[in-house]
VOBA-1610 file (N, C-alpha, C; in pm, whole numbers, padded with zeros to 5 digits, always signed):
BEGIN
Unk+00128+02220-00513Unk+00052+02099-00489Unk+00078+02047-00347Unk+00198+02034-00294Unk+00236+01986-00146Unk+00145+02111-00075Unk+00161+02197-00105Unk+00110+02347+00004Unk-00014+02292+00007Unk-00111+02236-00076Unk-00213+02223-00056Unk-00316+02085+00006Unk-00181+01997-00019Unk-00218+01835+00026Unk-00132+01887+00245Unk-00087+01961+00241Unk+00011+02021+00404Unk-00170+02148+00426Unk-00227+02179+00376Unk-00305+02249+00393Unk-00436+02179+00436Unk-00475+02044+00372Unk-00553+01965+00386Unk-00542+01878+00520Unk-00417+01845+00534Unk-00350+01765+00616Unk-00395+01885+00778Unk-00378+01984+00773Unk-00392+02074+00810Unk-00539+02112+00921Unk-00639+02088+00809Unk-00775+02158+00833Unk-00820+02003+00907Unk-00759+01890+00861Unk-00836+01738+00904Unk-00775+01760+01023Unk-00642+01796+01065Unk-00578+01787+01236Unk-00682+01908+01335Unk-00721+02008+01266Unk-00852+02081+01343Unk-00970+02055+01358Unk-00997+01959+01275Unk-01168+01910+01264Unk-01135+01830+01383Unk-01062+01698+01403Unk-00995+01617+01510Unk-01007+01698+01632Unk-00902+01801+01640Unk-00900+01851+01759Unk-01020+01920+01819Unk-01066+01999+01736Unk-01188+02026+01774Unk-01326+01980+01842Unk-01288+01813+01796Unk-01411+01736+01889Unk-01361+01683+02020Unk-01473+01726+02094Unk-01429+01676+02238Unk-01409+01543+02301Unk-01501+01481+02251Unk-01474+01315+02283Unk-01414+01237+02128Unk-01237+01225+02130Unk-01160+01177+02006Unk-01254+01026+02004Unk-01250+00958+02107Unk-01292+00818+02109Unk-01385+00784+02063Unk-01518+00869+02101Unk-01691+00872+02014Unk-01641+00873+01905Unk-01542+00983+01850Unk-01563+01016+01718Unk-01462+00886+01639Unk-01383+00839+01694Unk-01319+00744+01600Unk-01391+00648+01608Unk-01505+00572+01732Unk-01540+00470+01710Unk-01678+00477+01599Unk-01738+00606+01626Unk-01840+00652+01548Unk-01779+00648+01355Unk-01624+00735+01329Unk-01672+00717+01227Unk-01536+00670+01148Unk-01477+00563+01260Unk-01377+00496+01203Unk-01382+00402+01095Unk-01527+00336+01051Unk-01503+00307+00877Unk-01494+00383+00780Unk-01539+00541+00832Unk-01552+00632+00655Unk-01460+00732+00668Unk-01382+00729+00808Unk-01290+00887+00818Unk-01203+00780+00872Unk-01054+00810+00763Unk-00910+00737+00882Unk-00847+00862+00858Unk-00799+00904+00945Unk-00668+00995+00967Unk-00536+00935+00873Unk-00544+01026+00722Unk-00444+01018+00659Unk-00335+01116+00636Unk-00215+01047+00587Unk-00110+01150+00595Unk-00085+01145+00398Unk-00074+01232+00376Unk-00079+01205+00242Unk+00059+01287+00188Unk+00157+01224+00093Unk+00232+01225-00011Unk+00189+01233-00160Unk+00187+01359-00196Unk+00182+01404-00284Unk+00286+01451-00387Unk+00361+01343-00427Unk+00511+01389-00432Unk+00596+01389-00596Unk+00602+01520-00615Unk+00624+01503-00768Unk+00776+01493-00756Unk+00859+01418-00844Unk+00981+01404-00841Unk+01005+01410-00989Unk+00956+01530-01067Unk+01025+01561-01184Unk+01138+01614-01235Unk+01192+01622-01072Unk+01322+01644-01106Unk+01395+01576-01159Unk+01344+01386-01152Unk+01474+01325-01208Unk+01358+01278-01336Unk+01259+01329-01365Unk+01173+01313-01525Unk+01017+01223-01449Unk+01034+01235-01346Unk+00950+01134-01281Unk+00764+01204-01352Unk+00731+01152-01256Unk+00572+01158-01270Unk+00504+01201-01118Unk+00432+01187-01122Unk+00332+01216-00956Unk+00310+01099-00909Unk+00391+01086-00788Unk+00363+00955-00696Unk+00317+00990-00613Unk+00176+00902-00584Unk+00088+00913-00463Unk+00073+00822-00343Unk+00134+00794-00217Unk+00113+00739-00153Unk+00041+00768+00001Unk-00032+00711+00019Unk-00127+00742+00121Unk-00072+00664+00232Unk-00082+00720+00343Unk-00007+00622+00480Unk-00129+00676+00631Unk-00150+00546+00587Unk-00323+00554+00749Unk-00259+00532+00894Unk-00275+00613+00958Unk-00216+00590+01102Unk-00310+00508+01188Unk-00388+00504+01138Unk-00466+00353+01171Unk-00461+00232+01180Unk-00431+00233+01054Unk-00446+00109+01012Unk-00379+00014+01090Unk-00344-00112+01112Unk-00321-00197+01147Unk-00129-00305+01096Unk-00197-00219+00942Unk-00032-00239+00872Unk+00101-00158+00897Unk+00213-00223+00898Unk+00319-00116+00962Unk+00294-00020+00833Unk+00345+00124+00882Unk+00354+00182+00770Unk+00477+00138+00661Unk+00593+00076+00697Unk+00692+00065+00598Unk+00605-00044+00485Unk+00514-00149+00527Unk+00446-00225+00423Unk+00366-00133+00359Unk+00325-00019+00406Unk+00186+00021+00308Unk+00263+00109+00245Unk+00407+00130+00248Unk+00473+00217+00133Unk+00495+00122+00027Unk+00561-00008+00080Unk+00596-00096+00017Unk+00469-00151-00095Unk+00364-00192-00048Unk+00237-00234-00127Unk+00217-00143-00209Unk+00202+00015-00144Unk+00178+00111-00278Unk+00288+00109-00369Unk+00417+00103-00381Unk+00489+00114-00430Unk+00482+00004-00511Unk+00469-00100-00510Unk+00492-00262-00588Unk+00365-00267-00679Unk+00242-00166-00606Unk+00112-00215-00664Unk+00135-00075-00847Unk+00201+00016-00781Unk+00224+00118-00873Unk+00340+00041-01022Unk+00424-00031-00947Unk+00482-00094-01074Unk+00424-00238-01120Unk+00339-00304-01048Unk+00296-00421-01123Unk+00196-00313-01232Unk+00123-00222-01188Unk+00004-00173-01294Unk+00102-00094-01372Unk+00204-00067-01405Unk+00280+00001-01497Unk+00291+00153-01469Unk+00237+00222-01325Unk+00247+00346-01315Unk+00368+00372-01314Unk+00459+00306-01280Unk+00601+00298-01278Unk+00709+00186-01373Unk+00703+00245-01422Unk+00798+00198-01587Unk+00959+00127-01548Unk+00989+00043-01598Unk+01114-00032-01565Unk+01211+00092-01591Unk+01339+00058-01478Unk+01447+00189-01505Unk+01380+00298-01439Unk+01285+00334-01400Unk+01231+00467-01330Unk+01295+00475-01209Unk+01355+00596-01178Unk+01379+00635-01033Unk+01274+00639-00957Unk+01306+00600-00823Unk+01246+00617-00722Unk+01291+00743-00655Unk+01221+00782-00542Unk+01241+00894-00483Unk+01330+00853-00433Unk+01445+00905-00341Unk+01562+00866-00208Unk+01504+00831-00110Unk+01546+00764-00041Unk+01523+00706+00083Unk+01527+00899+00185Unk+01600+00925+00183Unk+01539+01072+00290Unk+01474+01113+00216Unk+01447+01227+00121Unk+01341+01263+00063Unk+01193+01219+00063Unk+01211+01099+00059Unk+01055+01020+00082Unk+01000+01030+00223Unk+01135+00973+00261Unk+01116+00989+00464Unk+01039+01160+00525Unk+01113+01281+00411Unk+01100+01358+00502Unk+00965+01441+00438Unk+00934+01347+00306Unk+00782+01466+00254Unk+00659+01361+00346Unk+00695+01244+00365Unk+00547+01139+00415Unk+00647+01186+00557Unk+00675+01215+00671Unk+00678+01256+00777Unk+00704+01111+00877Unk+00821+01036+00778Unk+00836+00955+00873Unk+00971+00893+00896Unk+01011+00802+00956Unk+01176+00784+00974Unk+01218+00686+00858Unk+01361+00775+00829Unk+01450+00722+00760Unk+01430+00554+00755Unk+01453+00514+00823Unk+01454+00365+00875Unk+01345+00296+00779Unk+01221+00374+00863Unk+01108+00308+00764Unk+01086+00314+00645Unk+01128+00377+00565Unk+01132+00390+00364Unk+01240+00322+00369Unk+01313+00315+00416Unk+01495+00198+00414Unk+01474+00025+00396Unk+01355+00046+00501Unk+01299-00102+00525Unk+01179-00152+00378Unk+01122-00060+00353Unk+01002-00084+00254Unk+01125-00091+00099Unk+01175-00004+00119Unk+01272-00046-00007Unk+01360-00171-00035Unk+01397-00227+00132Unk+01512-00340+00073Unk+01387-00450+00094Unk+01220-00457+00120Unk+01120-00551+00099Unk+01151-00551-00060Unk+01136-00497-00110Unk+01083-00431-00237Unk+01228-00475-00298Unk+01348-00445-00286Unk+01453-00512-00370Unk+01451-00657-00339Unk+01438-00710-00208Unk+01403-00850-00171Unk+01329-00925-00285Unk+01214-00869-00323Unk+01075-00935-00371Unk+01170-00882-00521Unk+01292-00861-00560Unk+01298-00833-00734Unk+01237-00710-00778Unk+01163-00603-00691Unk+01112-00495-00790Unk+01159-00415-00789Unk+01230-00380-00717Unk+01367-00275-00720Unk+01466-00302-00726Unk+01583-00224-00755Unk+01681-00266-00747Unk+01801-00122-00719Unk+01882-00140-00601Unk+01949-00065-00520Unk+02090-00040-00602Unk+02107+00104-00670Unk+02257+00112-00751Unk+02362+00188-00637Unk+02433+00094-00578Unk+02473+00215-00482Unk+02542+00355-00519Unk+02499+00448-00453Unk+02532+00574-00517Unk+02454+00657-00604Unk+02378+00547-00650Unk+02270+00627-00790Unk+02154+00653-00733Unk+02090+00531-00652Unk+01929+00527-00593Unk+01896+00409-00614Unk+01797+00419-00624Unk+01654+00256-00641Unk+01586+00310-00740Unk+01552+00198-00838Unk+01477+00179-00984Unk+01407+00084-00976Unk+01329+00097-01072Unk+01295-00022-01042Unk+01338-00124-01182Unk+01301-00245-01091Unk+01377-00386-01189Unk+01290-00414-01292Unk+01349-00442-01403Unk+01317-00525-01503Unk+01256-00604-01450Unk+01108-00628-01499Unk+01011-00774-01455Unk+00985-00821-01597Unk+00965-00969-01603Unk+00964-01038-01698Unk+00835-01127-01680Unk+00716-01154-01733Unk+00590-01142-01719Unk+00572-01282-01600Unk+00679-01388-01587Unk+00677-01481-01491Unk+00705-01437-01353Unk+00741-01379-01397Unk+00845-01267-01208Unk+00699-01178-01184Unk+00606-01133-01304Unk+00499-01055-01219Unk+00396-01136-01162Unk+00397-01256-01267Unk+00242-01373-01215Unk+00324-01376-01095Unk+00443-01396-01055Unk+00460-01467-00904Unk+00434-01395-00817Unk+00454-01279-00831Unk+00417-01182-00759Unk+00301-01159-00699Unk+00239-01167-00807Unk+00087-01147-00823Unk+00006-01277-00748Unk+00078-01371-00764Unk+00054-01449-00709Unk+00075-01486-00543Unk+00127-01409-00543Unk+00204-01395-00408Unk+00103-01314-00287Unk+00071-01227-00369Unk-00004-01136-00323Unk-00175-01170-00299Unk-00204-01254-00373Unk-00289-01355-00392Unk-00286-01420-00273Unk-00185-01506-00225Unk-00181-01628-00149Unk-00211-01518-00018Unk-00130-01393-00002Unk-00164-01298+00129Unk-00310-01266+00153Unk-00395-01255+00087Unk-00542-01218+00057Unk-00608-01363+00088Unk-00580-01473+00036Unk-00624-01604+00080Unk-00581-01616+00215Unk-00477-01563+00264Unk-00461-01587+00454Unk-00573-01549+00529Unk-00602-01403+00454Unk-00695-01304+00560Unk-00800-01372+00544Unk-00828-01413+00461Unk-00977-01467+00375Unk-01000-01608+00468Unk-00864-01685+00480Unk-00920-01823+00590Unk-00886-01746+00761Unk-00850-01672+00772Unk-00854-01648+00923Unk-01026-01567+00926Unk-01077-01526+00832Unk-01220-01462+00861Unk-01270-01612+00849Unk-01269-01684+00739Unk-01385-01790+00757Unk-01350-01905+00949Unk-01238-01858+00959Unk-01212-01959+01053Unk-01289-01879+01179Unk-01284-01794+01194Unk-01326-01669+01292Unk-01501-01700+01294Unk-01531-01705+01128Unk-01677-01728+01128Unk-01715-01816+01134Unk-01693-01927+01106Unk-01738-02083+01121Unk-01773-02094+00986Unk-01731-02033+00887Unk-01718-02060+00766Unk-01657-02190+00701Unk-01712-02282+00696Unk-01581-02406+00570Unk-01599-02382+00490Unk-01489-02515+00433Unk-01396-02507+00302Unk-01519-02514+00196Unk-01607-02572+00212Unk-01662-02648+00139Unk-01793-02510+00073Unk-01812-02414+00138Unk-01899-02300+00158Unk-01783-02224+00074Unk-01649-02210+00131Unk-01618-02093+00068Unk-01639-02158-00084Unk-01612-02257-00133Unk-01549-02315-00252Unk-01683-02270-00326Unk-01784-02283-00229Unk-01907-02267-00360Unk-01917-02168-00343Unk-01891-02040-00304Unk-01861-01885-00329Unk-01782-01917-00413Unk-01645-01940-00432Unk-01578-01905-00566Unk-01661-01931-00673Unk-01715-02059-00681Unk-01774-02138-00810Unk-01869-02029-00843Unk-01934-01955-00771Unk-02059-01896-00784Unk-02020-01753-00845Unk-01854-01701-00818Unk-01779-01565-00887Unk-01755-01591-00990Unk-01660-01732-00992Unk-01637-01754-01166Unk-01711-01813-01272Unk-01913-01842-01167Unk-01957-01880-01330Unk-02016-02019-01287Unk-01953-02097-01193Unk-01945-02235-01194Unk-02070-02323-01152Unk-02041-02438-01122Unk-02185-02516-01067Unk-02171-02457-00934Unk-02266-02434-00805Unk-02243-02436-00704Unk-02350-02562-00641Unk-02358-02672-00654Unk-02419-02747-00617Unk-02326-02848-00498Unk-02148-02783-00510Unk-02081-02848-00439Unk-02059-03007-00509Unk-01990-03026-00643Unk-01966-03067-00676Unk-01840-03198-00619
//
């Protein structure tokens, strides 16, 4: 399975190289093609399952958050079961092709925020969540999505009063601007 996600990884670094102007082509088709590095990473060695994390060299997010988000988003939806090992901090580093440091950092986010938890000597599991510890979370994650959401309306000349009757209008409500 890696031979073939390192094979893929592979044929996308020749399509790239192959075009002569990189810049046309990223500005041309930088919403539907990002240059991904992909982890495909079975860790049944310790009983695990197939963890998938995708890391965009694009993107804008450090990569240690977009391990971190995939990782948190995999145990709030239950892909990852309380008590489950995590991969090691090198191991992870060295199948996604990136520094130690950075899976070091996304992990102690991630014990920070309660969803892991660091046994020294053993690894990282993840923590027992108790359905108030996930709303906060969840909530949390929420309030991050409401940032981006007022720096676009602020950007657009969007108000409060406009967005509010968009919500009203998702969940059902009057939008007469009550």
């Amino acid at each position: 399975m890696v031979i073939l996600v390192m094979g893929l990884i592979y044929v996308i670094k020749k399509i790239f190289l192959s075009v002569k102007s990189m810049d046309n082509f990223c500005k041309t088709y930088k919403e539907t093609i990002d240059y991904l590095v992909c982890l495909l990473y079975n860790h049944s060695r310790q009983g695990g399952k197939y963890m998938n994390i995708l890391i965009s060299t694009l993107s804008q997010t450090p990569i240690y958050e977009q391990i971190q988000n995939q990782i948190k988003e995999m145990v709030l939806s239950g892909k990852l079961k309380e008590q489950e090992q995590l991969p090691s901090i090198r191991l992870m580093a060295k199948d996604l092709k990136v520094g130690i440091i950075t899976v070091k950092r996304a992990y102690k986010e991630l014990e920070n925020e309660g969803i892991i938890v660091n046994l020294q000597g053993r690894g990282c599991f993840v923590a027992k969540l108790d359905k108030d510890k996930i709303k906060n979370v969840h909530l949390e994650m929420l309030k991050e999505r409401l940032i981006e959401i007022k720096e676009f309306t602020d950007k657009t000349g969007i108000e409060e009063k406009e967005l509010l009757q968009v919500l009203k209008q998702i969940y059902g409500g009057n939008n007469h601007g009550e």
